[in-house]
N, C-alpha and C positions, 0 to 999 in steps of 0.2 A: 542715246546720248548723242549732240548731234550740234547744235548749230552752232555760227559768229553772228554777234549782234557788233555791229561799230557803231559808236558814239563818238560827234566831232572833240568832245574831251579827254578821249582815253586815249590811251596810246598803242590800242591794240587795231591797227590797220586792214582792210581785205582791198587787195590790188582792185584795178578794172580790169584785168585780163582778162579771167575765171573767177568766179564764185564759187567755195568748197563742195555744193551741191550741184552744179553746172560741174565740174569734175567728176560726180559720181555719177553723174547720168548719161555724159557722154564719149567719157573714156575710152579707149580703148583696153583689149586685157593686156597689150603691152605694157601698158603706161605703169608706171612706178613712183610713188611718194616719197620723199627723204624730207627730213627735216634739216638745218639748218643754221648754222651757228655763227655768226658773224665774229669779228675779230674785235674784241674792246677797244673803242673809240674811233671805227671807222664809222664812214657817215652810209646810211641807209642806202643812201643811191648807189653808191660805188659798189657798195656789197651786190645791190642787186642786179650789175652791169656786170658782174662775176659769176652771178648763177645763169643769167642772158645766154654769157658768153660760152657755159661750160652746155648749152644745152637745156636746161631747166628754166620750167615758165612758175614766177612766184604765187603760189595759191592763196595764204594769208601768210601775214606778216603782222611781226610785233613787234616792233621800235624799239619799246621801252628796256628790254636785253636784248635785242638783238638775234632773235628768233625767225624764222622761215620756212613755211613748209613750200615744199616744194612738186612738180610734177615734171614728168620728163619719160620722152621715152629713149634716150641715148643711153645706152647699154654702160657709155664712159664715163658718163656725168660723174660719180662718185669723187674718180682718181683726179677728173677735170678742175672739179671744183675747189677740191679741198688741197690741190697745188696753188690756188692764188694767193696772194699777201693778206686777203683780205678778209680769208675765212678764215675759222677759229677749227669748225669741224663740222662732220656729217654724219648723219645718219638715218638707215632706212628707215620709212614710216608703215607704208604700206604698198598694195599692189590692186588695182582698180580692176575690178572684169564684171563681165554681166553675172546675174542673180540667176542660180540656177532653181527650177520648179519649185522643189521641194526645198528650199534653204530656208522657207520662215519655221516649218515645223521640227527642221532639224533643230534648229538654233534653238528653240524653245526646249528642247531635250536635254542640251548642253543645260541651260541655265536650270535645270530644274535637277542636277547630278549630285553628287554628291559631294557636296561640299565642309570642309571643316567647318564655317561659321552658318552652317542651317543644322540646327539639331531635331532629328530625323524623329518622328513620333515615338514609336517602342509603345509602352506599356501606358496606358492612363495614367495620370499624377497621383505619387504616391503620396505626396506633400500634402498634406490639408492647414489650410489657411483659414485665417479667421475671417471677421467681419471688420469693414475700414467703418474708421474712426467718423465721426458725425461731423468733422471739417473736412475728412480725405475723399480721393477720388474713387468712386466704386472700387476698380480693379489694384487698390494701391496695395493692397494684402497681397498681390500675384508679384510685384516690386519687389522683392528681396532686397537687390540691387541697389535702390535707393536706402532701403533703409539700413544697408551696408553706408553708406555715403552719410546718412541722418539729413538725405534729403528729401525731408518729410513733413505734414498737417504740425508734430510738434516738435520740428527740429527746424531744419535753416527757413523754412516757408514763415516763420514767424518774424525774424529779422530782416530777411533779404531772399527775395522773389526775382529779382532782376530787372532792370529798364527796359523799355520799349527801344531807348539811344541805341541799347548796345547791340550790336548788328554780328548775331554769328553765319558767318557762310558754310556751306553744306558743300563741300566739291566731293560730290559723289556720283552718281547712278542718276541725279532726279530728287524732288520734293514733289508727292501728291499734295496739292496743293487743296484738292476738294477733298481731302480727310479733313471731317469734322474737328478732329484733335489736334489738328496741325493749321488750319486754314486763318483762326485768330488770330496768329504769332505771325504769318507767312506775309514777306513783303514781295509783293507782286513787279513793282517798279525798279526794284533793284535785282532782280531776280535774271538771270541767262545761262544760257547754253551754250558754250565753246565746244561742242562735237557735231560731226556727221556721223551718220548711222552707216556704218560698213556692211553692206550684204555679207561678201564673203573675203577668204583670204589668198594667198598667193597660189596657194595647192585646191583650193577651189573648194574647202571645206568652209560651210556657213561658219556668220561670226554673229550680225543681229539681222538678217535675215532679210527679204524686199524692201524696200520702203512703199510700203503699200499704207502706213500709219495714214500719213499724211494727206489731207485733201489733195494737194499738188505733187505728190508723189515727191519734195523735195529732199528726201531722204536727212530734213531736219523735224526736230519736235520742237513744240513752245516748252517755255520755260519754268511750266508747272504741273509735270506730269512723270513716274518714274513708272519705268514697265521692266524694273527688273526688282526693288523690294527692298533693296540695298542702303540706297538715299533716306527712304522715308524712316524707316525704322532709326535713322542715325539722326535725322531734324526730329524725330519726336525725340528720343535719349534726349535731348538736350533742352527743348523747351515746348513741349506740350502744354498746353492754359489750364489751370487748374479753373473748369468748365463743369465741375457735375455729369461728366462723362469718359469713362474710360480712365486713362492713366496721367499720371504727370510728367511732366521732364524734371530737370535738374533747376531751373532758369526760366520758370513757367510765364515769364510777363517778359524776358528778352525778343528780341526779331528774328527771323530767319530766313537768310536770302539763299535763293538757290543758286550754286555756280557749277552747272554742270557739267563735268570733265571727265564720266566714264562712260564709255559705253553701255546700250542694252544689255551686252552679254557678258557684263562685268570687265571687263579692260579700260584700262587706265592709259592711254599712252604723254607723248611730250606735250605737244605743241596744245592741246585742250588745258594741261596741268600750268605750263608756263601761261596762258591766258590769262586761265581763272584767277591766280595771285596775282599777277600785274594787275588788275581790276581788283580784286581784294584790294592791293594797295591805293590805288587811285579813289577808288567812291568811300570810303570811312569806313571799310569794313575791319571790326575789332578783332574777334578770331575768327579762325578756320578750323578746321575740322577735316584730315586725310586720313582717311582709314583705307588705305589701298597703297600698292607700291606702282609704279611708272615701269608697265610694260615696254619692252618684251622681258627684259631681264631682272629678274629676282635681284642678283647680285649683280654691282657693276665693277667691271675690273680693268683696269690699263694695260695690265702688262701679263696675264694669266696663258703660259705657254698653251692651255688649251683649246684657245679662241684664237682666229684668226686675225691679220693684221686689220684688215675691215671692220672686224667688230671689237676689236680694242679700241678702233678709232669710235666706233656707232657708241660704246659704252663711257668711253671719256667726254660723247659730247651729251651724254646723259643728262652725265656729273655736274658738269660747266655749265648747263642752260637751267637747269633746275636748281643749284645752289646762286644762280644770277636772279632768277625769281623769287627764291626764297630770302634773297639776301634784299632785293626790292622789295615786296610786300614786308618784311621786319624793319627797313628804317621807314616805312611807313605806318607804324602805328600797328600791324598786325599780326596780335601771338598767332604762333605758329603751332598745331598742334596733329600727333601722327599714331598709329597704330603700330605697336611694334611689330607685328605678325604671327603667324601662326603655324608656324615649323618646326616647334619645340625644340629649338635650338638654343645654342649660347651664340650670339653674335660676336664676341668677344674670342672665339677659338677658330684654330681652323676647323671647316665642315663640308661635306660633301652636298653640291647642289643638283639635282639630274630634272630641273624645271624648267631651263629656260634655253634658248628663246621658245616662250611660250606662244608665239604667234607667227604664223609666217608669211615675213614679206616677201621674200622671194622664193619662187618655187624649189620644192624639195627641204626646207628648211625645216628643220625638228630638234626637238630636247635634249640636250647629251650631256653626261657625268664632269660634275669639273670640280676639281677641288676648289675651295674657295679658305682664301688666309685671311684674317679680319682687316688687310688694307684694300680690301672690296667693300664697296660700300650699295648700301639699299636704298633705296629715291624713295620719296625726302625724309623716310622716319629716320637717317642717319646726316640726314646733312645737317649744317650750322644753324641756329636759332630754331631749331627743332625742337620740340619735347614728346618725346617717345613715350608712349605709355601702354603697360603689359596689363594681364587680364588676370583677376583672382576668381574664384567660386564661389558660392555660398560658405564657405567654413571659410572662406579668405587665402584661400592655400592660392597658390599659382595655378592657373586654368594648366590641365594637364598639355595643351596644343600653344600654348603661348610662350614665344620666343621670349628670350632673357639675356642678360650680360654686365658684369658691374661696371660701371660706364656708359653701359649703353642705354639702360633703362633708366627713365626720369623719376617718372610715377606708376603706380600702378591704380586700376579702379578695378569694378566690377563688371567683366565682359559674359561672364557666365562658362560653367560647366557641366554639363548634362550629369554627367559620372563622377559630380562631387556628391557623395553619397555614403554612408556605411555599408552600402549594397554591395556598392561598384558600377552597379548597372545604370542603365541610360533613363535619365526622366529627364521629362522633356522643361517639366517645370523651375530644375536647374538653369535652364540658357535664362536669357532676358526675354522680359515681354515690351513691345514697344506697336507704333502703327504699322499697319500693314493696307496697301491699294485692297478697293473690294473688288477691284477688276481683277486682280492677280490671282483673288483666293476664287473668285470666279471662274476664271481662266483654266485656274490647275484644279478644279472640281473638289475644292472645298468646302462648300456649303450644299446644304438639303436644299430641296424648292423651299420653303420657306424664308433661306436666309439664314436659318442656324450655321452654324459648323460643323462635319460631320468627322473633324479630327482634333486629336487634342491640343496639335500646334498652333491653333488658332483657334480666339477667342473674341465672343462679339459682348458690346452693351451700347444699350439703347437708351437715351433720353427723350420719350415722346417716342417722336414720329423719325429721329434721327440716330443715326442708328454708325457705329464707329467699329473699324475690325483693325486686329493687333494679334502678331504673329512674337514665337520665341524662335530668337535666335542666338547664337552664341562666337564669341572669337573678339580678337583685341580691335576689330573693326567698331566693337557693340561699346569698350573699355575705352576706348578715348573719345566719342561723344560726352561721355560722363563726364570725363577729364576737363573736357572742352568747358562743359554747361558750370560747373566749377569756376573757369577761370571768365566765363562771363560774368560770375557771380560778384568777381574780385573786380571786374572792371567797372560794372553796378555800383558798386561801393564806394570805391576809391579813384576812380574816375575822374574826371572831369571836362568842361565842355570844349567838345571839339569846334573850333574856331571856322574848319573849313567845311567840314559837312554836317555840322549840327549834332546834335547826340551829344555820347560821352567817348571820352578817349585817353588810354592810359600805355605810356610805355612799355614794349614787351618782355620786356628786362626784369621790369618789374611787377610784371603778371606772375613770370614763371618763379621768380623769385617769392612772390605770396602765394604760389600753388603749391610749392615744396616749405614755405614755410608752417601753412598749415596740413600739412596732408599727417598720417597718423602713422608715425614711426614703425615701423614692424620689420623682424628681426627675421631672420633665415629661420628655416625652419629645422629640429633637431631629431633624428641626425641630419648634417646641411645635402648629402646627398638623397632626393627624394625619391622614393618608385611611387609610381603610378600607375596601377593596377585599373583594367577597365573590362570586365565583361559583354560584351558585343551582344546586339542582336541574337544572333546564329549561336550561341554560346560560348564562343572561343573566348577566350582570357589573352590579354594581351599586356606585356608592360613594358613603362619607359623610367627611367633614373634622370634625373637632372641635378644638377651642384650647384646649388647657390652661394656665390661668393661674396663676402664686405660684411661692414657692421652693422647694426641696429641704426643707426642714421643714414646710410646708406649702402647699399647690396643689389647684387644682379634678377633679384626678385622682382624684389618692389622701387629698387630705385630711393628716394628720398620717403616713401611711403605708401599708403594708399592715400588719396584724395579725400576730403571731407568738407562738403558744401556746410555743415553748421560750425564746422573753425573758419573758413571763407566768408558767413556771410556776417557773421558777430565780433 
């Protein structure tokens, strides 16, 4: 995940001093990134005669909040900058040094770990599934997911399909854009990359490894290409073309522009998130689509005795430049939509976090326990004009890994759960199926010479000579695509034409307001305290309890409900 594209319309800036990739190439390992906060309604220059002055040379800039990454090798910069009138606040980004030998294969190890939203093979699918229906897509019987949703050959596909107008952006990981089941829908022209590709991090452990991708070793990607898996599986959720091949989305005739904002190796951080919505806002993009939280910190907190005053300052300017984007791209015309996460937690309580900072910008920097009270808050599935949405299972229950709280959750959809089961045990057929890169499944040694697959997490079908692979994965990353494809559904509908960039365009107020009004009421579940029982691999048993609190119209579950593309599109 990797580059800046500037266009003389938008308001997202790259100085002439340095280019983000001229920074990665010729850095020193001294050198250190911060990001940058300007103060509300200072003018651009003055700010940037402030970071001049404190020592910091501007790398990109974004006008439009009042954003700045920064580079610098003054040890002071920090305390320099964020004493002027003119800043708002600071904080670390990253730390530049050379790519050590071995950093693309480590890096590929990381991303290939164990993660809660990759549901791990286990046993063959115990599930047997029928045959799709003589309008559906081969693999639509492997969808559970949709047709938890009834977005299906004979449910909302018969009403409402969705526009080509309505434009959902992907700020994820990347769109493979030469997936056959993705490439119909994929707007190439609108499509960018707000990342550089990080070799490594402040302690000298890889992050996405050389930039060896790239013909020019710019340590950027073009803008239709994901090499971590993440992205694409989250653009097909939401509008794969009902093509006679493989799967559908939610929204299978909407766009999908990619605005890339996470890393290779899955990190998310500021200055790429605050980009990509200020561009959301500016080109007519309808919704978005986050399913990630804004690295380093899990939880961001002001005032939490266990963080230091630096990083109360680093976590308030979080807060500030991310609810500034957020609050830019919504009075522009675009829902806003987010993953609640995946830490089986109540957001709503106090909780113990021992995740973050999960990346280190400065050397020595690691993970440590810190209580955390619910006036911490998560970027952006907690910030304003947000809609947070939790993950259910095949039975609809609460995905056992997905975060909850009444109040906090919006909606819920379908993200998948391996171990929704009367087993208990893990099938993989539980998670979601959606697209998956063949370079990926190629990559991590998923397929025979032939091109088959030789595990059950991935699955291939062919039309002809063309030939499409789709991986299951599971987590509320997978559960607010759905959500997304939903509320493109609603803007499909009831829409109308956008004046400034063509298409359709519908207030976001009133998206979220027709996503909870139709979404399918569901009560806590009885008793409201749930266990969650999960037999592992290895055969241990493991279990979690969670409390579901509020009514049948709304609860720390499900929120206003689950989502339902055939009450959206009728």
């Amino acid at each position: 995940m990797k580059r800046v594209i500037v266009l003389a319309a938008c308001t997202l800036v790259a100085t002439a001093m340095v280019s983000p990739a001229q920074a990665v190439r010729t850095a020193t390992a001294s050198a250190t990134e911060y990001i940058v906060l300007y103060k509300e309604g200072v003018r651009p220059d003055v700010a940037r005669k402030a970071v001049q002055a404190a020592g910091g040379t501007v790398v990109k800039e974004n006008t439009a909040v009042g954003v700045a990454t920064v580079s610098t090798t003054d040890t002071g910069f920090a305390g320099a900058v964020a004493a002027n009138a003119s800043i708002e606040g600071v904080a670390h980004n990253r730390s530049i040094g050379t790519v050590p030998s071995a950093a693309r294969s480590a890096a590929k190890a990381r991303k290939a770990g164990d993660a809660v939203e990759k549901a791990a093979d286990g046993a063959p699918a115990a599930t047997t599934f029928g045959k799709p229906g003589p309008t559906a897509e081969p693999l639509s019987e492997l969808q559970w997911d949709m047709k938890q949703i009834h977005a299906t050959a004979d449910g909302s596909y018969r009403y409402e399909q969705g526009d080509p107008g309505v434009l959902v952006g992907i700020l994820d990981t990347g769109v493979d854009a030469s997936h056959p089941d993705i490439a119909p829908n994929f707007n190439r022209a609108l499509s960018r990359n707000f990342t550089v590709d990080i070799p490594v991090d402040a302690n000298g452990e890889p992050v996405d490894g050389p930039c060896e991708d790239e013909p020019d070793h710019s340590c950027t990607d073009p803008a239709d290409v994901d090499e971590n898996e993440h992205g694409t599986h989250v653009a097909s959720s939401i509008a794969s073309p009902i093509n006679r091949l493989g799967v559908s989305g939610v929204a299978p005739k909407v766009s999908i522009v990619n605005l890339r904002v996470g890393q290779d190796s899955g990190f998310f951080f500021l200055q790429p998130s605050v980009d990509g919505l200020t561009y959301a806002g500016d080109h007519g993009i309808d919704v978005v689509n986050m399913s990630y939280y804004i690295d380093p910190w899990l939880f961001n907190c002001v005032d939490n005795p266990a963080d230091s005053p630096a990083d109360r300052v680093e976590q308030a300017t979080i807060i500030k430049a991310t609810q500034r984007a957020l609050n830019y791209a919504h009075d522009r015309g675009v829902t806003l939509v987010s993953a609640a996460g995946n830490g089986g937690t109540d957001y709503t309580k106090e909780l113990v976090d021992g995740s973050s900072p999960d990346f280190a910008s400065v050397p020595g920097e690691a993970p440590y326990d810190r209580t955390i009270p619910p006036s911490c808050v998560s970027m952006p599935s907690e910030g304003n004009h947000v809609i947070a949405v939790s993950s259910t299972g095949i039975s609809k229950r609460k995905a056992y890994y997905s975060d909850y709280g009444n109040g906090y959750v919006d909606v819920a959809s379908p993200g998948g759960d391996a171990y929704d089961n009367p087993a208990n045990t893990r099938d993989v057929t539980r998670a979601t199926l959606a697209a998956y890169p063949k370079s990926l499944a190629v990559e991590n040694g998923q397929l025979n010479p032939d091109g088959t697959p030789n595990t059950p997490s991935v699955v291939r079908d062919c039309r002809g000579s063309v030939c499409g692979y789709y991986t299951y994965l599971q987590g509320t990353s997978m559960a607010s695509p759905r959500a997304a494809g939903v509320a493109a559904l609603i803007v499909s509908r009831f829409g109308h034409r956008d004046r400034a960039h063509g298409g359709l365009t519908m207030n976001p107020d009133a998206v979220e307001a027709a996503l909870k009004a139709t979404a399918t009421k569901t009560p806590c579940p009885e008793p409201r305290a749930f266990t969650y029982t999960r037999i592992l691999p290895d055969g241990t048993t493991t279990t979690a309890t969670h409390t579901c609190e509020g009514g049948r119209s709304r609860n720390g579950f499900y929120g206003s409900g689950i989502v339902d593309a055939l009450n959206a599109a009728r």
